[in-house]
C-alpha positions as CSV (number, residue, x, y, z in Angstrom):
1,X,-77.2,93.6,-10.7
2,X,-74.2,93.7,-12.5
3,X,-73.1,90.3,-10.7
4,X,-76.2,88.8,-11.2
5,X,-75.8,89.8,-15.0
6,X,-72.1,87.9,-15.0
7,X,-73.2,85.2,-13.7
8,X,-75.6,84.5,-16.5
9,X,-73.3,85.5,-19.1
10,X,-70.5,82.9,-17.9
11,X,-73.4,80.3,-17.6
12,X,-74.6,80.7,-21.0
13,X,-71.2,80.4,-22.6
14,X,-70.3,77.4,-20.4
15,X,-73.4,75.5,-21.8
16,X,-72.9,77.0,-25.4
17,X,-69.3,75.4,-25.4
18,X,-70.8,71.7,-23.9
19,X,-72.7,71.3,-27.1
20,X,-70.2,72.6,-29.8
21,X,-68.4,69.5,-31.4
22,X,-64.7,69.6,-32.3
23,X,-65.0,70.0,-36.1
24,X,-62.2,68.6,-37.0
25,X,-62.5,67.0,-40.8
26,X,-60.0,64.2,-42.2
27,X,-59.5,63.6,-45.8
28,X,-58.4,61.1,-47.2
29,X,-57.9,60.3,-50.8
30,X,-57.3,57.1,-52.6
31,X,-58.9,53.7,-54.1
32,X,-62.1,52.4,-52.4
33,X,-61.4,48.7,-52.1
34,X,-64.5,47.5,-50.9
35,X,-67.2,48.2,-49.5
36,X,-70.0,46.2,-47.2
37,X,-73.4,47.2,-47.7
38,X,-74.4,44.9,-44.6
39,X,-72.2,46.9,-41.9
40,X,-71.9,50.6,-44.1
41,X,-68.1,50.1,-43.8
42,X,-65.8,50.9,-46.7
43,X,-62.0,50.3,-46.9
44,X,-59.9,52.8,-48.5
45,X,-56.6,52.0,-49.9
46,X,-54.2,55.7,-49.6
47,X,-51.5,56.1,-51.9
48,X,-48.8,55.0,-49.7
49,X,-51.0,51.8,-49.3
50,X,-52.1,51.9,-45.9
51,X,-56.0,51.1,-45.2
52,X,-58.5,53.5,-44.0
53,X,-62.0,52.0,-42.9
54,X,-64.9,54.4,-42.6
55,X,-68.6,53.9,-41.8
56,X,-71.3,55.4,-43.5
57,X,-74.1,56.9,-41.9
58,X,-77.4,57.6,-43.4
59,X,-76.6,61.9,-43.4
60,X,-73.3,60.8,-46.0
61,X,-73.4,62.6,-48.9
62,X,-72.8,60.5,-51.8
63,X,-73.3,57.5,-49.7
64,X,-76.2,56.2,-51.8
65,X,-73.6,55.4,-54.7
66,X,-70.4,54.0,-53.1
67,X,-71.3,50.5,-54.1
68,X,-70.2,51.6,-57.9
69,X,-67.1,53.5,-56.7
70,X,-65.1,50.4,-56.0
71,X,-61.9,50.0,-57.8
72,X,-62.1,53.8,-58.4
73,X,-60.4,56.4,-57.0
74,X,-61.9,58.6,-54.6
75,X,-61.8,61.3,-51.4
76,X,-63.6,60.7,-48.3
77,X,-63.9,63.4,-45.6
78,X,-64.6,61.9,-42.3
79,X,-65.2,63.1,-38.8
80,X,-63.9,60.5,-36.2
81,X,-64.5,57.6,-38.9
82,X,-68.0,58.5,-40.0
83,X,-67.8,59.8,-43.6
84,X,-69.3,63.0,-44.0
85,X,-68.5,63.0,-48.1
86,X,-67.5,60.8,-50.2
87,X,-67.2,61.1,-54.4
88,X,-64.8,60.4,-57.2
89,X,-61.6,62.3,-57.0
């Protein structure tokens, strides 16, 4: 019984861990320089003047208004290059 009981208990936990994602969260802060409406794909200049290009997905928050955030300065939090956030900084 007690085996049989293991054996479910390692099972579940195997499968529980295929799912989870990796979490991990970059943020990047700078000056949107553009941004393309067509592909979702904005271009973030960082302050040491390297580009970043993210794409947009339709769960972004604050992805409805990034067309009026160019020029400005802003922070984007991205998982794997899909923005997750994005707003004024």
């Amino acid at each position: 019984m007690k085996n049989i009981l293991s054996l479910i208990a390692i099972a579940s936990l195997a499968a529980g861990s295929a799912f989870a994602g990796c979490g991990k969260i970059d943020t990047t802060e700078g000056k949107l320089k553009s941004y393309n409406a067509e592909t979702k794909v904005a271009v973030v200049e960082t302050k040491d003047k390297k580009t970043v290009n993210v794409t947009l997905t339709p769960t972004s928050k604050g992805g409805e208004g990034v067309d009026k955030l160019v020029g400005k300065k802003v922070k984007v939090l991205a998982s794997h290059g899909k923005v997750t956030e994005i707003g004024k900084s």
